[in-house]
Every structure is written in structure tokens, then in C-alpha cells.
C-alpha positions in Angstrom: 0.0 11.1 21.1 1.1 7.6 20.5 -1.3 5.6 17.2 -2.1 2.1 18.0 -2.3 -0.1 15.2 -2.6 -4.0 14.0 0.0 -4.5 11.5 -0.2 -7.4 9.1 2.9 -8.2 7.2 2.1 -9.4 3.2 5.8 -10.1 1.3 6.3 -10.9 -2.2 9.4 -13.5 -2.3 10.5 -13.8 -5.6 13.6 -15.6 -5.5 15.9 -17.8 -3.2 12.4 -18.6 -1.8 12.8 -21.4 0.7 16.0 -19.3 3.0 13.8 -16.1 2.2 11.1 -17.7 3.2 12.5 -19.1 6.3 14.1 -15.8 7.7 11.4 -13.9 7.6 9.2 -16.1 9.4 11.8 -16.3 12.1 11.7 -12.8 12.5 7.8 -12.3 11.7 6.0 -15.7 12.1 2.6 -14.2 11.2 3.8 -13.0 8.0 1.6 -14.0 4.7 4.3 -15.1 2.2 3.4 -15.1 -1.5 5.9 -16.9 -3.5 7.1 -15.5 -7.0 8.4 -16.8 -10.2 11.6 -15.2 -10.0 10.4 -12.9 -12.7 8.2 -10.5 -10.5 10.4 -7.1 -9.7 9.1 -4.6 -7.9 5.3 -3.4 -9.3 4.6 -7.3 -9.8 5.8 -8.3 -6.3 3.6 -5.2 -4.3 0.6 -5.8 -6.4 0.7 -9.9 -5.6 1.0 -9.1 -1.9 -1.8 -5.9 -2.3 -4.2 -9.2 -4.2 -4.0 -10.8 -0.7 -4.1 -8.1 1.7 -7.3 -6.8 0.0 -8.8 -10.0 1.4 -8.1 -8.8 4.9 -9.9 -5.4 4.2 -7.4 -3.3 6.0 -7.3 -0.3 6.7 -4.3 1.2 5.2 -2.0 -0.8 2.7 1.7 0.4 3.5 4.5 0.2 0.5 7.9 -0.4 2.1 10.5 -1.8 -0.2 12.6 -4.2 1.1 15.8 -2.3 1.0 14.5 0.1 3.5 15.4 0.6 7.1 12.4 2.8 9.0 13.2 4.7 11.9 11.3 3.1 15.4 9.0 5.5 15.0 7.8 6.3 11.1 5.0 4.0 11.1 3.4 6.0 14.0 4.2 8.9 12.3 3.1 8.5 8.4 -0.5 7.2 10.0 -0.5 10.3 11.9 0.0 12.0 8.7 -2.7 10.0 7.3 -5.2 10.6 9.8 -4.6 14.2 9.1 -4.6 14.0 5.6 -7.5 12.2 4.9 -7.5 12.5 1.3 -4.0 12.2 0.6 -1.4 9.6 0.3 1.8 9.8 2.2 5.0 9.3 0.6 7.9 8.6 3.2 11.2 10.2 2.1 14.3 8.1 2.0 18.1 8.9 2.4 21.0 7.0 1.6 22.3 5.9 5.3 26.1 6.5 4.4 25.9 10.3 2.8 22.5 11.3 3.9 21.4 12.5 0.5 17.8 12.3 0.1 17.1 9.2 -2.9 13.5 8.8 -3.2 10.2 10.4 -2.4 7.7 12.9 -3.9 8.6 14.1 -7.6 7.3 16.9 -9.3 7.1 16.7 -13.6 9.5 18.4 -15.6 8.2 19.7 -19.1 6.7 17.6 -21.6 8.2 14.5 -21.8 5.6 12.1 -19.1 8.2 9.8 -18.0 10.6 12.9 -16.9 10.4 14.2 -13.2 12.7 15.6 -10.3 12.9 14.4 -6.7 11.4 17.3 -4.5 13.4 18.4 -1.5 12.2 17.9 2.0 11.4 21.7 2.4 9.2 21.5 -0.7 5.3 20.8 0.0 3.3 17.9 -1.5 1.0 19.9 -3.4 4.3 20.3 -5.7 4.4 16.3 -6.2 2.8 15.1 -9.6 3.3 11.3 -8.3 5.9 9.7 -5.5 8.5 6.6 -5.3 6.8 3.7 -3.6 9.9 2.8 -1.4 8.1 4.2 1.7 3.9 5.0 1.0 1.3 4.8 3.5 -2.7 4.8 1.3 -5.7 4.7 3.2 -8.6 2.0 2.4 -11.0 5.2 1.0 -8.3 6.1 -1.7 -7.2 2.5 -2.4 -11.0 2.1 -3.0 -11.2 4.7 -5.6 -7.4 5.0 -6.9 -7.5 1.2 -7.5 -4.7 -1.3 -7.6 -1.5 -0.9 -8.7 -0.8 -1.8 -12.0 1.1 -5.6 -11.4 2.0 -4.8 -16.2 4.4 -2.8 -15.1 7.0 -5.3 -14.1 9.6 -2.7 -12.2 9.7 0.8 -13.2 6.3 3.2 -13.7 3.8 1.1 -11.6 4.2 3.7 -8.5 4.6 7.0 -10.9 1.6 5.7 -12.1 -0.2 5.5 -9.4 0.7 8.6 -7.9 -0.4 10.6 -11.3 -3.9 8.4 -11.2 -4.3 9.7 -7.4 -3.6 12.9 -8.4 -5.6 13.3 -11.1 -8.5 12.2 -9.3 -7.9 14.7 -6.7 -6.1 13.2 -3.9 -3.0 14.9 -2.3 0.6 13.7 -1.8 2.2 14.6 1.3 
């Protein structure tokens, strides 16, 4: 069953800002650029572009990192996740293209320490993920609405752990 969706792009560009600028809209002329400081990393760059989506009330806000390539068909299939998940957030699992070795995804704690987790395997279910990597996630307007924001203080690291232990904690899934 193929999903149909409206998909409205929302970059951060934080650096090198006029040729970034200008490739992207030749490649995506609707895209909503929001220009950076050159001082925004990763959590600051998604949650400026999240501050302007929200004023398009969509339906779904989708992570992707810029380094990441999709395959032609994993946006149709993380909203057909979603749409069967309805409480849940789903985290897209990325390889490294050369060896094929699984780099980012769900993660599941390890002891005590907060800040220390491991990278589930692909075999291993969601309801073993404390939090995710926000390379590749896919959240639905209804947990966006309760999970909130995420957290723009964090300039690169720990904005996406922490909003995968917030969702969790307030009862949402990771698949």
C-alpha cells in the first residue's frame, strides 16, 4: 500500500550560508531556509528548523541529518511504521555505506552511569531502546504535543538521547 504525503522541507544552514543556501534551493526550491550563526551544531540547528515548522502544524516532524542518504522508499515506510505505532516514535537505523556496519539508531542504557548506552542491533525490538540517535526519526504531531521540543541547550551531543528518555518516560514507544 503506497502512503501519500505533503512533505515540507525546514533546513538549518549554519555555515557557508549563501552556496548552501543556493544548492539546496536548486534542488528543493520550496525549502524554508533558516540561517545559523555558525555556532548552531546539531540540537541547535533541528530545534531552529522544529521553531518554524511548528508554525505549519504538520503532521509528523521528520529528523534526518544531513549526512544521510535514505533509501527511495524509507519515508513511505517509517510513516507506515508510524501509522502503526501510534504512540511511538520511529527511529530509522543507519549503516555506514562502505562496510555496512550498523552506526546509529535505537540504544538501550548500560548500568548506572546516564550518559552510557549501546547501539541495539536490528534484530533487537524497540521496547529494548531507552532513547534513539536522531540521524533518521519520524514523531507524530500527538507525541510532539506532549514530548515537547527538543532541547535547542544542548548545542550537539544529548539533545536526541534526551528526548528519547523524556518519550519514554512518558510512556511512548521507540520502534
Amino acid at each position: 500500500q503506497v502512503v501519500q504525503a505533503n512533505l515540507r522541507l525546514f533546513i538549518t544552514v549554519d555555515g557557508n550560508v549563501d552556496r548552501n543556501s543556493f544548492l539546496i534551493h536548486k534542488k528543493f526550491p520550496e525549502a524554508t531556509i533558516i540561517e545559523g550563526d555558525g555556532r548552531c551544531y546539531w540540537a541547535r540547528g533541528m530545534a531552529m528548523a522544529e521553531a518554524v515548522a511548528m508554525g505549519h502544524l504538520p503532521d509528523y516532524y521528520l529528523w534526518l541529518n544531513e549526512d544521510v542518504k535514505l533509501w527511495p522508499d524509507a519515508v513511505e515506510k517509517l510513516l507506515h511504521l508510524a501509522r502503526h505505532n501510534v504512540n511511538a516514535i520511529v527511529v530509522g537505523p543507519t549503516v555506514d555505506p562502505t562496510s555496512g556496519v550498523l552506526t546509529y539508531g535505537l540504544r538501550r542504557r548500560i548500568g548506572a552511569n546516564p550518559q552510557r548506552f549501546r547501539l541495539l542491533s536490528l534484530h533487537e525490538t524497540g521496547d529494548a531502546a531507552h532513547t534513539f540517535n536522531g540521524n533518521v526519526a519520524l514523531i507524530s504531531k500527538s507525541t510532539h504535543s506532549i514530548v515537547g521540543k527538543i532541547d535547542g541547550d544542548f548545542a550537539h551531543a544529548y539533545a536526541d538521547d534526551d528526548y528519547g528518555l523524556r518519550a519514554v518516560s512518558m510512556g511512548f514507544d521507540l520502534v
